[in-house]
C-alpha positions as CSV (number, residue, x, y, z in Angstrom):
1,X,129.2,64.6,57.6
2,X,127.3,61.3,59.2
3,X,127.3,59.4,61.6
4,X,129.2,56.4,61.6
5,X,128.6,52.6,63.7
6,X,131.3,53.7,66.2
7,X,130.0,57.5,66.9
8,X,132.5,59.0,64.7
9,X,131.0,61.5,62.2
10,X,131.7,59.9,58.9
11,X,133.2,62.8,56.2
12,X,133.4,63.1,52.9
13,X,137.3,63.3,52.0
14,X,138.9,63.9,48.6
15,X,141.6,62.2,47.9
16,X,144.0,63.6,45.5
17,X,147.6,61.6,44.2
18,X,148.7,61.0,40.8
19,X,150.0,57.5,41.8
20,X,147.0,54.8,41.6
21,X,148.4,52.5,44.0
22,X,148.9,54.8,46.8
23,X,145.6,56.6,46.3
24,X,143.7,53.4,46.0
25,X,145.8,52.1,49.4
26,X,144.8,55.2,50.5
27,X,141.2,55.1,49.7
28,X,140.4,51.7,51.1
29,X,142.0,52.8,54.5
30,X,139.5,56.1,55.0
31,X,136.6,53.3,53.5
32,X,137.2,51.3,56.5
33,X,137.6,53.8,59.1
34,X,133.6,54.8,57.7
35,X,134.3,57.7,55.8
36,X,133.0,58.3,52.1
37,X,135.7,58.8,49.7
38,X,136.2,60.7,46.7
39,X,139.4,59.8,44.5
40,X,141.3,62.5,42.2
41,X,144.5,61.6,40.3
42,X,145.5,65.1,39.9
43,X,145.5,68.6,41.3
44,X,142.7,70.0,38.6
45,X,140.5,66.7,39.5
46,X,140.6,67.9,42.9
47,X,139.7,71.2,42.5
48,X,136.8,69.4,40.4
49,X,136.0,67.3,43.4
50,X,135.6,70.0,45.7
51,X,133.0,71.8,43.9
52,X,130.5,69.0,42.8
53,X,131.2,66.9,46.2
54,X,131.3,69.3,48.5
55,X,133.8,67.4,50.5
56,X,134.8,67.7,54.5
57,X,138.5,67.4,53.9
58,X,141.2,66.7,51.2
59,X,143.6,64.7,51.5
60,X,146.4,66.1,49.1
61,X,149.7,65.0,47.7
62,X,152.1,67.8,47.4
63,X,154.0,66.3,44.4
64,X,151.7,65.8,41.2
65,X,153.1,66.5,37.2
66,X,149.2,68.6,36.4
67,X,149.3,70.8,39.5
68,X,151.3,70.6,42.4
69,X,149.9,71.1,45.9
70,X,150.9,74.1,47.0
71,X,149.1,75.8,43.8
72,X,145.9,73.5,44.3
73,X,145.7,75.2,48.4
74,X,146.3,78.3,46.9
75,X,143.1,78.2,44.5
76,X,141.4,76.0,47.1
77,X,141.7,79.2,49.8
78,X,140.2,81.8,46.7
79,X,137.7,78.9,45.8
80,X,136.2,77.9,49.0
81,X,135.4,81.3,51.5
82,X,132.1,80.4,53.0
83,X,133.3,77.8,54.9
84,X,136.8,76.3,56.7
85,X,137.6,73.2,54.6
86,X,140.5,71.5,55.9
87,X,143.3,70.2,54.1
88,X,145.9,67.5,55.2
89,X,149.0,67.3,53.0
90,X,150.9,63.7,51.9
91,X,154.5,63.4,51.1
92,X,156.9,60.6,51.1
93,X,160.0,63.6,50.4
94,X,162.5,64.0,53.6
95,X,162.9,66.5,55.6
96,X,160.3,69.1,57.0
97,X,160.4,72.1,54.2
98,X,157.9,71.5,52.3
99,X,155.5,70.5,55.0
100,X,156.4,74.2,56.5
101,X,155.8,76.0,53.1
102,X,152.6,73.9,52.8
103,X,151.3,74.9,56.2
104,X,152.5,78.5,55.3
105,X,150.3,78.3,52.0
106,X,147.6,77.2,53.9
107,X,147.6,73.7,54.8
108,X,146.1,72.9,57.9
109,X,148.0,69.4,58.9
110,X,150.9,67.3,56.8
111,X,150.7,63.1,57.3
112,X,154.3,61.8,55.8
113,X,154.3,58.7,53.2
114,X,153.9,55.6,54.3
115,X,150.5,56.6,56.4
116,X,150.6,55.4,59.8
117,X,146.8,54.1,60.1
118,X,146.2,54.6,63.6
119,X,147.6,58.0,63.3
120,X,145.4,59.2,60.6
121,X,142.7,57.8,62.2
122,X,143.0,59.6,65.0
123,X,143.4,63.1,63.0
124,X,140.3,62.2,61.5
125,X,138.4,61.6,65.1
126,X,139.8,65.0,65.6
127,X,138.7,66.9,62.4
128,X,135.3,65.1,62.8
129,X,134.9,67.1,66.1
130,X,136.1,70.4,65.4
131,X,133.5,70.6,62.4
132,X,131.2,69.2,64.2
133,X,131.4,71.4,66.8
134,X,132.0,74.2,64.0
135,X,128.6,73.1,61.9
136,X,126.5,73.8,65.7
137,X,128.2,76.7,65.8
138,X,126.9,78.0,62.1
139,X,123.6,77.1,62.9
140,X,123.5,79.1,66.4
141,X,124.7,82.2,64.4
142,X,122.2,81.4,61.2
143,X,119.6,81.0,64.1
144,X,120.7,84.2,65.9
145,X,121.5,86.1,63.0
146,X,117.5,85.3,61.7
147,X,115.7,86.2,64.8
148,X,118.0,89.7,64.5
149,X,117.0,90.3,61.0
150,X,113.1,89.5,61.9
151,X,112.9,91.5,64.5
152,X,110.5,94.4,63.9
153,X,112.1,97.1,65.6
154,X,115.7,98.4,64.2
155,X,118.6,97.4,67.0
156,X,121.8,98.9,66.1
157,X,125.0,98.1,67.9
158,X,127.4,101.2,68.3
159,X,131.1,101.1,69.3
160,X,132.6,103.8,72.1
161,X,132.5,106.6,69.7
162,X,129.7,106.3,68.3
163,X,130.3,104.4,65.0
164,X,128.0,102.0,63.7
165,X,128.9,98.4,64.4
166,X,125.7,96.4,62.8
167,X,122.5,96.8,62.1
168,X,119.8,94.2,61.4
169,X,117.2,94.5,58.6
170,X,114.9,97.0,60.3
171,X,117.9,99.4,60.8
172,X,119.2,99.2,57.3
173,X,115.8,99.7,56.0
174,X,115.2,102.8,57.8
175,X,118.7,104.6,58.2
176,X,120.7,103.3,55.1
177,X,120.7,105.0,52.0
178,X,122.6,104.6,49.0
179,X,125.6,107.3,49.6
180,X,126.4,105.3,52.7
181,X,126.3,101.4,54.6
182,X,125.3,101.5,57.8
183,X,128.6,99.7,59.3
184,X,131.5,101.7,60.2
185,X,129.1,105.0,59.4
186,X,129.2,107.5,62.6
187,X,125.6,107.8,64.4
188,X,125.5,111.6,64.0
189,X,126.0,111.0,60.1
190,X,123.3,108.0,60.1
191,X,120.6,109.0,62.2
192,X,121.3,113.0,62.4
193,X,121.9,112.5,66.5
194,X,125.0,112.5,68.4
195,X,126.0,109.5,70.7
196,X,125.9,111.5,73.8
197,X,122.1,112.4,72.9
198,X,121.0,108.9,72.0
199,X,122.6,107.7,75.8
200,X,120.7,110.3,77.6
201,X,117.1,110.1,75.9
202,X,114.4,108.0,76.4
203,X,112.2,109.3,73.2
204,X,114.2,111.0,70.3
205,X,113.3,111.9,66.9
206,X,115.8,110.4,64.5
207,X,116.3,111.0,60.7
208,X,115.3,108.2,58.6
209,X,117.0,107.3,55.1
210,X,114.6,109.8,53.2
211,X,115.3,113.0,55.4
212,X,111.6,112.7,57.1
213,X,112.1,112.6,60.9
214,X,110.7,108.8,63.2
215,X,110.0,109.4,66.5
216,X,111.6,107.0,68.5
217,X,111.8,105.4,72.0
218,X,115.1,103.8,72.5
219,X,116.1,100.8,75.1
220,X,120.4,101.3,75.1
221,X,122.0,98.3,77.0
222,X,126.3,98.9,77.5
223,X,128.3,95.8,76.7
224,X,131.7,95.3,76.6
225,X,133.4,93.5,74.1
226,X,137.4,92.8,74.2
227,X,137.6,95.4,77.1
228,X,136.1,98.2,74.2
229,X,132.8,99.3,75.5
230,X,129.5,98.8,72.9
231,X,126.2,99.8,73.1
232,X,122.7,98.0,71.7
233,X,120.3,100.2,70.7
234,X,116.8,98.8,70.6
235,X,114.7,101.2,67.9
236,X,110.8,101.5,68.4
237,X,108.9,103.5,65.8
238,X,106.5,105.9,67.9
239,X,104.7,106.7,64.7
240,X,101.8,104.8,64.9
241,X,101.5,105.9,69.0
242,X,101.8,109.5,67.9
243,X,99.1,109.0,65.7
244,X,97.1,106.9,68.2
245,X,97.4,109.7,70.4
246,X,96.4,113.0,67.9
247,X,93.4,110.9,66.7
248,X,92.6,110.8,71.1
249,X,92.5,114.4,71.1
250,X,90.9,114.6,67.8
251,X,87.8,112.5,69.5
252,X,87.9,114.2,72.7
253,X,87.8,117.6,70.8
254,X,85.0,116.2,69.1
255,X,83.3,115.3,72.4
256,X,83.6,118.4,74.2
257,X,81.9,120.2,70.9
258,X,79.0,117.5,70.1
259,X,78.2,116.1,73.4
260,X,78.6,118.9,75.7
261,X,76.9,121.8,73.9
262,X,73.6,119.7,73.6
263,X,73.8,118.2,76.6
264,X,73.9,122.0,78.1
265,X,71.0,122.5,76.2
266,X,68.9,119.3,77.2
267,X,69.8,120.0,81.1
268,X,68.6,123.5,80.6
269,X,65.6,122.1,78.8
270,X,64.8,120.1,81.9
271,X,65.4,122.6,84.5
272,X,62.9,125.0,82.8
273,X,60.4,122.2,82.5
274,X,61.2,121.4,86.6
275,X,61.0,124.5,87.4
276,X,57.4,124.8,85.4
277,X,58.6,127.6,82.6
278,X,56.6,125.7,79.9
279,X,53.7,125.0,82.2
280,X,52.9,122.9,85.3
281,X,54.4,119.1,84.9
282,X,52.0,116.2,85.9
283,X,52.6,115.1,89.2
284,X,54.2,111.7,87.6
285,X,56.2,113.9,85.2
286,X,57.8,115.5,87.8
287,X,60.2,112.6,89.3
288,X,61.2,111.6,85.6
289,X,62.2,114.8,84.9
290,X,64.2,115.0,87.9
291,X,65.8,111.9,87.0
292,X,66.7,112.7,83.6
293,X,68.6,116.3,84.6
294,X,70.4,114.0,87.2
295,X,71.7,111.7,84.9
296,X,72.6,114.7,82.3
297,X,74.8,116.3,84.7
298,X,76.3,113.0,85.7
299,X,77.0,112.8,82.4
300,X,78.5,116.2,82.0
301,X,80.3,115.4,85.3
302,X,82.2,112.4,83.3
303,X,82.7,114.7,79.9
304,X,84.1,116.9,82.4
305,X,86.8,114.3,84.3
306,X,87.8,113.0,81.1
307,X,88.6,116.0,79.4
308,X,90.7,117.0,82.4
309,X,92.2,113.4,82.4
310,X,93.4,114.1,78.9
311,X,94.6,117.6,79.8
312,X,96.4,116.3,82.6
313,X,98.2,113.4,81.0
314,X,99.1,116.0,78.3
315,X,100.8,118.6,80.1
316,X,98.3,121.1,78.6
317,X,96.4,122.4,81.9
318,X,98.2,125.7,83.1
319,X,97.2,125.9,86.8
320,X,96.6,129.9,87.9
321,X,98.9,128.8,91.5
322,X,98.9,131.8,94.0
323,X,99.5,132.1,97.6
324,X,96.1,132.0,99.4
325,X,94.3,131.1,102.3
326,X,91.9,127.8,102.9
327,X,89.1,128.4,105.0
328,X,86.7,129.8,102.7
329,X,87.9,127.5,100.1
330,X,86.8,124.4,102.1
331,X,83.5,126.7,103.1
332,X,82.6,127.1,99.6
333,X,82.9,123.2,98.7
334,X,81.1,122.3,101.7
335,X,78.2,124.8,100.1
336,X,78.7,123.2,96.7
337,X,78.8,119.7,97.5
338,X,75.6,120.0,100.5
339,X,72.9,119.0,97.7
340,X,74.4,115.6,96.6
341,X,75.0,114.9,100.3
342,X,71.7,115.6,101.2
343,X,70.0,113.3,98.6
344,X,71.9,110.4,99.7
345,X,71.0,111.2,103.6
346,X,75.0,111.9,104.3
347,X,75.5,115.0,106.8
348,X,78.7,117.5,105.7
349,X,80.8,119.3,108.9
350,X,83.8,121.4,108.5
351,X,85.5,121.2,111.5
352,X,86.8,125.0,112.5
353,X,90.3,125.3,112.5
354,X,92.5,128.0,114.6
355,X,95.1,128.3,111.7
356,X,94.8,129.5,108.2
357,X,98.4,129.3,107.1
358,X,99.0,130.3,103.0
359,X,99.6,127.6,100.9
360,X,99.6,127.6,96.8
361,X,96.8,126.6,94.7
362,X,94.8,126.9,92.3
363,X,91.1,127.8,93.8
364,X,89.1,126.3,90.9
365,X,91.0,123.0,90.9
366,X,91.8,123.1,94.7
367,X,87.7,122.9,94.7
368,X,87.5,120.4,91.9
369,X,89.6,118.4,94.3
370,X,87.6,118.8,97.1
371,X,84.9,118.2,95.0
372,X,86.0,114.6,94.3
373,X,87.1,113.7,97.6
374,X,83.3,114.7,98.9
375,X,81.2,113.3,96.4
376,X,83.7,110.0,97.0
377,X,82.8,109.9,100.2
378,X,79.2,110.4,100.3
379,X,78.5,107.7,97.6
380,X,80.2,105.0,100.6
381,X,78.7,106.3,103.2
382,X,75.4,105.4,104.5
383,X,72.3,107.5,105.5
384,X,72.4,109.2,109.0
385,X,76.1,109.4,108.5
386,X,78.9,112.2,108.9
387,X,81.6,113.1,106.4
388,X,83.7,115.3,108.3
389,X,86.2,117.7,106.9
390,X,89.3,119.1,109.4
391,X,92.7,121.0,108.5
392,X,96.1,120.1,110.7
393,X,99.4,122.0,110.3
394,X,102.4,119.4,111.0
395,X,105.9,120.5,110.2
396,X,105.4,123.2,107.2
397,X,102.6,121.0,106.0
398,X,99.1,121.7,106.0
399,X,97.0,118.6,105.6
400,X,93.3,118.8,105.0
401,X,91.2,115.4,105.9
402,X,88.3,114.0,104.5
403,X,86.9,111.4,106.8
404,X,83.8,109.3,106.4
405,X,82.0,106.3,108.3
406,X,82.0,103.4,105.3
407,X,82.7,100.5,104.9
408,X,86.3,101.5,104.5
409,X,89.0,100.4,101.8
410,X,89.8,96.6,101.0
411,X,94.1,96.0,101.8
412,X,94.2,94.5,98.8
413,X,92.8,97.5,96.6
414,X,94.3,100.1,98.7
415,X,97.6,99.7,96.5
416,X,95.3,100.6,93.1
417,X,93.1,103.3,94.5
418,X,94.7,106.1,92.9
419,X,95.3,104.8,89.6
420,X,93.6,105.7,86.4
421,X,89.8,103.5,86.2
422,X,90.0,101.8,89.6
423,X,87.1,100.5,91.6
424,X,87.0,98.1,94.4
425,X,83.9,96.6,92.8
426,X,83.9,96.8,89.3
427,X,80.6,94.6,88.0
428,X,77.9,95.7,86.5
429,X,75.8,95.5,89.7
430,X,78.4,97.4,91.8
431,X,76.4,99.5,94.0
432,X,77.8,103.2,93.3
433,X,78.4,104.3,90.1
434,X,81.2,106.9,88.9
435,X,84.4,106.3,86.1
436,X,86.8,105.3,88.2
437,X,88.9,108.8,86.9
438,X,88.2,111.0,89.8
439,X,91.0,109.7,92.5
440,X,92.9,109.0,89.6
441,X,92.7,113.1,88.2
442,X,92.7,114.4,92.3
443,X,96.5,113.0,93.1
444,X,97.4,114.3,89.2
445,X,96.3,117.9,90.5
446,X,97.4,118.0,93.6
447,X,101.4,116.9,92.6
448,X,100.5,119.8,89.8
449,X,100.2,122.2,92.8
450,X,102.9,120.9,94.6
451,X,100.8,118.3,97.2
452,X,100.6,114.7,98.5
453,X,97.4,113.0,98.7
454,X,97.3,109.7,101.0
455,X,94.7,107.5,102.1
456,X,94.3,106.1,105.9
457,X,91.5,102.7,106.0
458,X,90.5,100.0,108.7
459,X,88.4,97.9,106.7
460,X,84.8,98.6,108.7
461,X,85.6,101.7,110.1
462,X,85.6,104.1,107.0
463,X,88.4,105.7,105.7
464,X,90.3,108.9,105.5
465,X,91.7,111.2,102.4
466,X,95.0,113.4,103.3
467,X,95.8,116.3,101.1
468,X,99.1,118.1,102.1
469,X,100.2,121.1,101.2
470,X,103.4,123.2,101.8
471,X,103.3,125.7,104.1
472,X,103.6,129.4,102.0
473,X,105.8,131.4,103.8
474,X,104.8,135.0,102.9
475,X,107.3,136.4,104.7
476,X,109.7,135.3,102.7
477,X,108.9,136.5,99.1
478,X,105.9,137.3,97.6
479,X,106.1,135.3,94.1
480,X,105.2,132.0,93.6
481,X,107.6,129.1,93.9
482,X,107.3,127.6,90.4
483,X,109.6,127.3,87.1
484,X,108.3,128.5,83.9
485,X,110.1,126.1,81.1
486,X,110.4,126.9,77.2
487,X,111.4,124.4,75.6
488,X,110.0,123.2,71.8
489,X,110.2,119.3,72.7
490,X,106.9,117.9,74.2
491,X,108.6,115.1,76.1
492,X,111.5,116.7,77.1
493,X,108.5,119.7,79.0
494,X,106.9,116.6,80.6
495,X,110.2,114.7,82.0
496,X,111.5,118.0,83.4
497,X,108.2,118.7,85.1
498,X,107.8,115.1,86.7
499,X,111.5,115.5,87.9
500,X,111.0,118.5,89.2
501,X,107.5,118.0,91.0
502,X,109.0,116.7,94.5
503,X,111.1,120.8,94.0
504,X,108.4,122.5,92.7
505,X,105.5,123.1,90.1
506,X,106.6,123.5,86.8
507,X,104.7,125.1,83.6
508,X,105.6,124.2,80.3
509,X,105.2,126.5,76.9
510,X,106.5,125.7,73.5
511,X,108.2,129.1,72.7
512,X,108.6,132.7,73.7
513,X,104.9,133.6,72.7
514,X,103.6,131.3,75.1
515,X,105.9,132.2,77.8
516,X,105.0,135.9,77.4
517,X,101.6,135.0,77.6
518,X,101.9,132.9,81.1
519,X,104.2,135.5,82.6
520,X,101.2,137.8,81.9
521,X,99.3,136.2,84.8
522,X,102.3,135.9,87.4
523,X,105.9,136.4,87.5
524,X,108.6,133.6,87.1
525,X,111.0,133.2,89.7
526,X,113.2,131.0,87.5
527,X,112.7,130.3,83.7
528,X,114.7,126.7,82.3
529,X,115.1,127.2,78.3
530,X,116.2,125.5,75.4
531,X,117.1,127.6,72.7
532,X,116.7,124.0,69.8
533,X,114.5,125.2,67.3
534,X,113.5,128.6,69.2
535,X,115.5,130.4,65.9
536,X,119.0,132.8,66.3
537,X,119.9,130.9,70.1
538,X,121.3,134.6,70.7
539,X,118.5,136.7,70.0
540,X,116.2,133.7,72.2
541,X,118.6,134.4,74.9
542,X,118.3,138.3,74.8
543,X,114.3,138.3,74.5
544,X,114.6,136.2,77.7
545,X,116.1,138.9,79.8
546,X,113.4,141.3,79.8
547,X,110.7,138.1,80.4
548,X,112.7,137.0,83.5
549,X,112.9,140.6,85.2
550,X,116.1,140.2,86.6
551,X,115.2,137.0,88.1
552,X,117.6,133.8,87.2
553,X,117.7,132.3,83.8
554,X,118.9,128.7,83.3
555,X,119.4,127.2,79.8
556,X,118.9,123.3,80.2
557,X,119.8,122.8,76.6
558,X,122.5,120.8,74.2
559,X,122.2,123.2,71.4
560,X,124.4,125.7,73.2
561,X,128.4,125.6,74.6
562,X,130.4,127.1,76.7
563,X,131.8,129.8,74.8
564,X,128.3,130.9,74.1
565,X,127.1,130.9,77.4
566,X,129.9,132.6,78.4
567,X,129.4,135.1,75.7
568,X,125.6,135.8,76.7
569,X,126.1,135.9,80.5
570,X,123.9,132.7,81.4
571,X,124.1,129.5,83.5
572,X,123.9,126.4,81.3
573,X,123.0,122.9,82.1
574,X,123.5,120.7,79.2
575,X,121.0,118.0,78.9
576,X,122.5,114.9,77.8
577,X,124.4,112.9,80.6
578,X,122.4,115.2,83.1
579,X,119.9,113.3,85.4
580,X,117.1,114.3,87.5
581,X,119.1,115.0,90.5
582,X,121.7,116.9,88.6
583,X,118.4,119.4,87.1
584,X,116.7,119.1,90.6
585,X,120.1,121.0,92.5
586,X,120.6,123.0,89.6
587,X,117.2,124.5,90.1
588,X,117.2,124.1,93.8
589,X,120.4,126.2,93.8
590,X,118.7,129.1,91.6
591,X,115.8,129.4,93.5
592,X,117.3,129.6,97.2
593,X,119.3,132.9,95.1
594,X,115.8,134.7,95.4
595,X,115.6,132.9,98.4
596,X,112.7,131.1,96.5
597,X,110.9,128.3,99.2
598,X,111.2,125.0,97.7
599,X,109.2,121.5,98.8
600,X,110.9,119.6,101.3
């Protein structure tokens, strides 16, 4: 089509009679309306027509000796699929039959013989603007339809039960194989998870075309579509993250084994030749030497946080929590911390306390803690001033404060100051130094152990660091409040334990040899286990029982059913469609049965 001088669309129309004189009548009225005409003086020279023209339309006589029109529609409907070519059937015949068995062939309009002028005009205006309006259409989809097909990740759309609806490029390129097309294939059968699963999980592992296994995270948006619900499922391939991440450890392995065993060796080195082991120093030795073990146990220091950083954000530091008592705690990293603070001219004070309520921790983290929220605020204090240290109880909380006299914390950073590298001044010429990792690993240990830390800061008038901790009540029960999980899944250990944190601390273990070896070191009150991948789900279940004690066991799994719980005597919490408040009372409700204390 083109545009014509009055705004019409001009089209390309075939016309097709076997009579000259009406087809050339015929032909120089469409010339003057602005269309470009193509003439054929028979049904088989229309056909023709149509495929080296590539007309808009067809004008076509139903009556011709070669072909008549109904069998040239008929052909025309097998011939042309791709597109919606319209044809207008001519007849001078009475009566309104053979327009109706036209129409019923496949005709889309009928003008009778002699053509009214205006009138075909008019139908023209109006095909003009329905394929018009159809040729925007094509290219939206051909637009749409490329941008799907280019986009990197597979999106699959899924009906209500889980059938395949589309898939772009991506998809078909990872999930379709020869034995089956990817449309109207059932999830389960394409991608080796059920619907249910792929609505409830942020990161699954999905089977690919080839039988190997992509770890995925999904984005699932719910649609509806002629009242029938449909889902969108954006695919990203974790592969390359997964790898990312294995290749961290690998370094970080690598770091602990070549940087910390000779840097042990170089600060013993020094503190031998301080100490004058290999002979007395030169008075100008002395300082250097000084200043080189300080700056080898900073650097051990950092080794250290980011080691624990990458422990932490793994899920792979088991925390020894017990019930026990703070005082001597707080004593001991008063001792430990009284050298640094006394080389930057800071004084510590533990301010006495008449209560010394049990709370749980872990006493070597619990001090590395401490440890951190000292050496933080000695480095902004000044010389001459006080960091002072004081315990509160307030409504089953214990809350141990770590006050000093800086310059106190900018509004504006205040919001970042627990976060992972953060540092309200973080140039070059900044006047402390650190990682910005040790705020960042205190709030990861203290939710570990069941804690809050908070910060309270006037700009000016220094600032102070709030740990609280539940109160233990011993007289409760003497175990620990905590859940030990055992599940095979990685991601499915860390979301449980994050939704489970504001309940209670969580430990994680892979299988029943791990669990045996954490229940070694303290009893569970509860254990949450998945059976997937554990082997026989019946025998997992019976080596449970003797590891629990006769405390409760709670499968959170979807390998398992009903009649199988049933048949091994043990509450069940399917996974997919359950969310974190669901798990939360679920575990809540187990623990108050051992009358278990949980976190407010």
């Amino acid at each position: 089509m083109q545009d014509s001088p009055n705004s019409t669309p001009a089209l390309r129309v075939v016309v097709a009679d076997d009579m000259a004189s009406s087809r050339q009548e015929l032909c120089h009225l469409l010339r003057d309306l602005g269309h470009e005409v193509f003439s054929a003086s028979g049904g088989a020279a229309a056909l023709e027509q149509v495929t080296t023209q590539n007309p808009d339309l067809i004008l076509l006589d139903l009556l011709m000796p070669d072909m008549n029109g109904l069998e040239v529609i008929q052909q025309l409907r097998n011939q042309v699929t791709q597109r919606w070519l319209p044809v207008i059937v001519t007849s001078a015949l009475d009566g309104d039959d053979h327009f109706i068995n036209a129409l019923e062939c496949g005709a889309d309009d009928y003008l009778t013989r002699p053509v009214n002028p205006g009138l075909l005009a008019a139908k023209l205006r109006h095909y003009a603007r329905v394929l018009t309006l159809q040729s925007d259409l094509a290219v939206l989809a051909r637009r749409q339809r490329d941008i799907h097909n280019n986009i990197l990740d597979a999106v699959i759309t899924l009906d209500g039960e889980g059938n395949i609806r589309e898939g772009n490029l991506a998809a078909q390129r990872i999930f379709r194989t020869n034995a089956i097309t990817l449309e109207g294939t059932h999830c389960e059968t394409a991608l080796g998870v059920p619907l249910a699963k792929l609505l409830a999980k942020r990161e699954i592992s999905l089977r690919k075309s080839d039988g190997t296994v992509l770890p995925a995270e999904l984005t699932v948006s719910a649609w509806t579509d002629a009242g029938s619900t449909r889902y969108t499922m954006v695919v990203h391939d974790l592969t390359e993250r997964r790898h990312v991440e294995r290749m961290k450890d690998e370094f970080l392995a690598t770091v602990s084994h070549e940087l910390r065993t000779p840097l042990t060796s170089v600060l013993g080195a020094l503190g031998l030749m301080a100490s004058g082991a290999a002979g007395a120093l030169p008075n100008a030795a002395l300082p250097l030497a000084e200043v080189a073990k300080r700056n080898g146990e900073r650097l051990s220091r950092l080794i250290d946080d980011i080691l624990d950083l990458t422990k932490l954000e793994g899920k792979q530091l088991l925390l020894q929590l017990r019930p026990m008592r703070l005082q001597q705690l707080l004593t001991e990293s008063i001792a430990a911390n009284q050298g640094y603070a006394e080389r930057a001219g800071v004084k510590l004070h533990l301010e006495s306390s008449t209560t010394d309520p049990l709370v749980q921790v872990d006493a070597d983290r619990f001090l590395q803690i401490m440890a951190n929220l000292l050496s933080n605020a000695i480095k902004h204090s000044r010389a001459g001033d006080a960091v002072r240290v004081s315990t509160e109880c307030r409504a089953q909380l214990l809350l141990i404060k770590v006050r000093d006299q800086g310059p106190g914390i900018d509004p504006k950073f205040r919001a970042r100051i627990f976060e992972k590298f953060s540092q309200a001044d973080s140039s070059d010429r900044r006047a402390q130094g650190g990682t910005g990792l040790g705020l960042y690993i205190t709030r990861m240990l203290a939710q570990r152990m069941g804690a809050r830390v908070a910060v309270d800061s006037v700009p000016g008038e220094g600032a102070v660091f709030i740990v609280e901790f539940p109160i233990f009540d011993a007289g409760t029960t003497a175990a620990s409040p905590w859940v030990l999980h055992i599940d095979s899944d990685v991601d499915a250990r860390a979301r449980a334990a994050e939704w489970l944190s504001a309940l209670c601390p969580v430990e994680g273990v892979a299988n029943l040899q791990q669990a045996q070896q954490a229940l070694m070191r303290r009893q569970a009150p509860l254990i949450l286990a998945d059976p997937q991948a554990q082997g026989p789900a019946e025998e997992f279940c019976n080596a449970l029982r003797p590891l629990a004690k006769g405390n409760p066991i709670l499968l959170y799994s979807d390998a398992v059913d009903d009649a199988f719980v049933a048949r091994v005597g043990l509450a069940w919490l399917p996974k997919s469609n359950t969310g974190q408040q669901a798990l939360l009372d679920a575990t809540r409700r187990a623990l108050l049965t051992i009358n278990q204390p949980c976190l407010p």
